[in-house]
N, C-alpha and C positions, 0 to 999 in steps of 0.2 A: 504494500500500500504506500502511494505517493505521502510523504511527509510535507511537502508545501503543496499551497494551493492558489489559486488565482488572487487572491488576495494578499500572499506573501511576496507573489511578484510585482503586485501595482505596488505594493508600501516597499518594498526594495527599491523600486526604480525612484521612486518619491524620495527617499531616504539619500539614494545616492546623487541626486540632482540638487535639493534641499535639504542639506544637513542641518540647517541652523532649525528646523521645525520637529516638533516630536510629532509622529505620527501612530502611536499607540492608538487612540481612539478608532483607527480606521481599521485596528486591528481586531476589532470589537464589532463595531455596530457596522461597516460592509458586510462583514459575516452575515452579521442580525438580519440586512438587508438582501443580500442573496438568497439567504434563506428564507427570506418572507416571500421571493419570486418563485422559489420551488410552491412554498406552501399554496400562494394565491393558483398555482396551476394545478394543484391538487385540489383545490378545494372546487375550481373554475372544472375539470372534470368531474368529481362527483356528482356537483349539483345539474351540471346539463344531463349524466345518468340518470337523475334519477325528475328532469324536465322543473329545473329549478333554477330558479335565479339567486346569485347571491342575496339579494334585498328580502325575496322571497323566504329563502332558508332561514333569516335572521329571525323575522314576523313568527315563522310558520315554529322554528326551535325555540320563542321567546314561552308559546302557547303550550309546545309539549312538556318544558321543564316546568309548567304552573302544575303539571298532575291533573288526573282526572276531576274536572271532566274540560280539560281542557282549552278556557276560556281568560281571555284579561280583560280590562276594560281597554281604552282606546288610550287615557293614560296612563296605564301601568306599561303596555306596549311603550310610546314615549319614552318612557324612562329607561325601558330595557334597550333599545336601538339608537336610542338618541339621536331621532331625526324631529322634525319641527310636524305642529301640529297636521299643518297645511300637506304635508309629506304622506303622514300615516295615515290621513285620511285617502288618501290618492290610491295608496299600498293597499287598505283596508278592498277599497274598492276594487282593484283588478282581481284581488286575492279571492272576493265574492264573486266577479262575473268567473274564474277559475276554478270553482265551486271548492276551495280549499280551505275558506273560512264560510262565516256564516254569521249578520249581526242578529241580534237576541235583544229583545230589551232585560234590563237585569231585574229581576223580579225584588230585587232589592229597595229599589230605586225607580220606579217607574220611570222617571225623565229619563234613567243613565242608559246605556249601550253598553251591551258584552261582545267583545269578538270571541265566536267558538270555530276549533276548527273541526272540521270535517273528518270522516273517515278518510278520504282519499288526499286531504293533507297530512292526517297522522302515518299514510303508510308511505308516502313521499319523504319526507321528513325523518322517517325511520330509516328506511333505505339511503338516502343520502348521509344522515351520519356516519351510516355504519361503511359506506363504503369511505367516507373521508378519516373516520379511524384505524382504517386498511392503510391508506395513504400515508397518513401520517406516523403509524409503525414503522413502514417501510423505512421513511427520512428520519427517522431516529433509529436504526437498526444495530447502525456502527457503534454505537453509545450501550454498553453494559446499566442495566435498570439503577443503579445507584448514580452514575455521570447525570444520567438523565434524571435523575432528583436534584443532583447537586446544580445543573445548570439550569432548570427548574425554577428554584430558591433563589439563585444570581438574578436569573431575571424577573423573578418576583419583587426581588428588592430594588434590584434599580426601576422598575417598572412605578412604586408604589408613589415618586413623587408626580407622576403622569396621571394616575388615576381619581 
């Protein structure tokens, strides 16, 4: 197995052109970032498998982690996607002509709106996880289960001033 990688030859050439700069960082987060273009193309295959948009998956995974029976309101979704009202309203909408959700009024609340999803969003949703947690084993393979907790934890904590 190759010991350097495309990142140790851009910060080598970087290093030998401009000595007077540290370039540690790039030895970091281009990693972070390379491997964000594997992931996004994992994930970008999954979801067309399984006839899903990323925007979709978001919506449609926000609803299966609430538990049966499946339902948020419009802003607990908000909250969970972080897109603006005007958005999820939009999202709500194709996700209903896509028979994937479904609105409810909440029996709670007369006035308020439940989004539920659908059967045929739940087995969407299923299926595209399960195939992007395939994916995503695969890109973590070389990494022994403890690396991968310890890099895990790294990026949890530097993650933590971003969240």
């Amino acid at each position: 197995m190759p010991t350097n990688d495309e990142v140790d030859r851009i910060v080598d050439g970087w290093s030998r052109e401009r000595p007077d700069l540290d370039f540690s960082p790039m030895q970091v987060l281009s990693r972070v970032a390379r491997l964000a273009r594997h992931l996004e193309r994992a994930r970008k295959t999954s979801f067309e498998a399984s006839d899903l948009e990323l925007w979709e998956f978001d919506v449609l995974s926000a609803l299966r982690r609430a538990g049966a029976p499946y339902q948020l309101s419009p802003k607990a979704l908000l909250q969970q996607t972080l897109v603006s009202s005007g958005t999820m309203t939009n999202r709500i909408d194709r996700l209903v002509t896509r028979e994937l959700v479904e609105r409810r009024t909440d029996p709670h609340d007369g006035r308020g709106i439940l989004v539920v999803m659908t059967a045929t969003g739940r087995d969407r949703v299923d299926a595209a996880i399960r195939m992007l947690l395939e994916a995503e084993h695969e890109l973590l393979a070389s990494l022994p289960k403890a690396e991968q907790e310890r890099l895990s934890a790294l990026l949890r904590k530097l993650s933590l001033d971003f969240d």
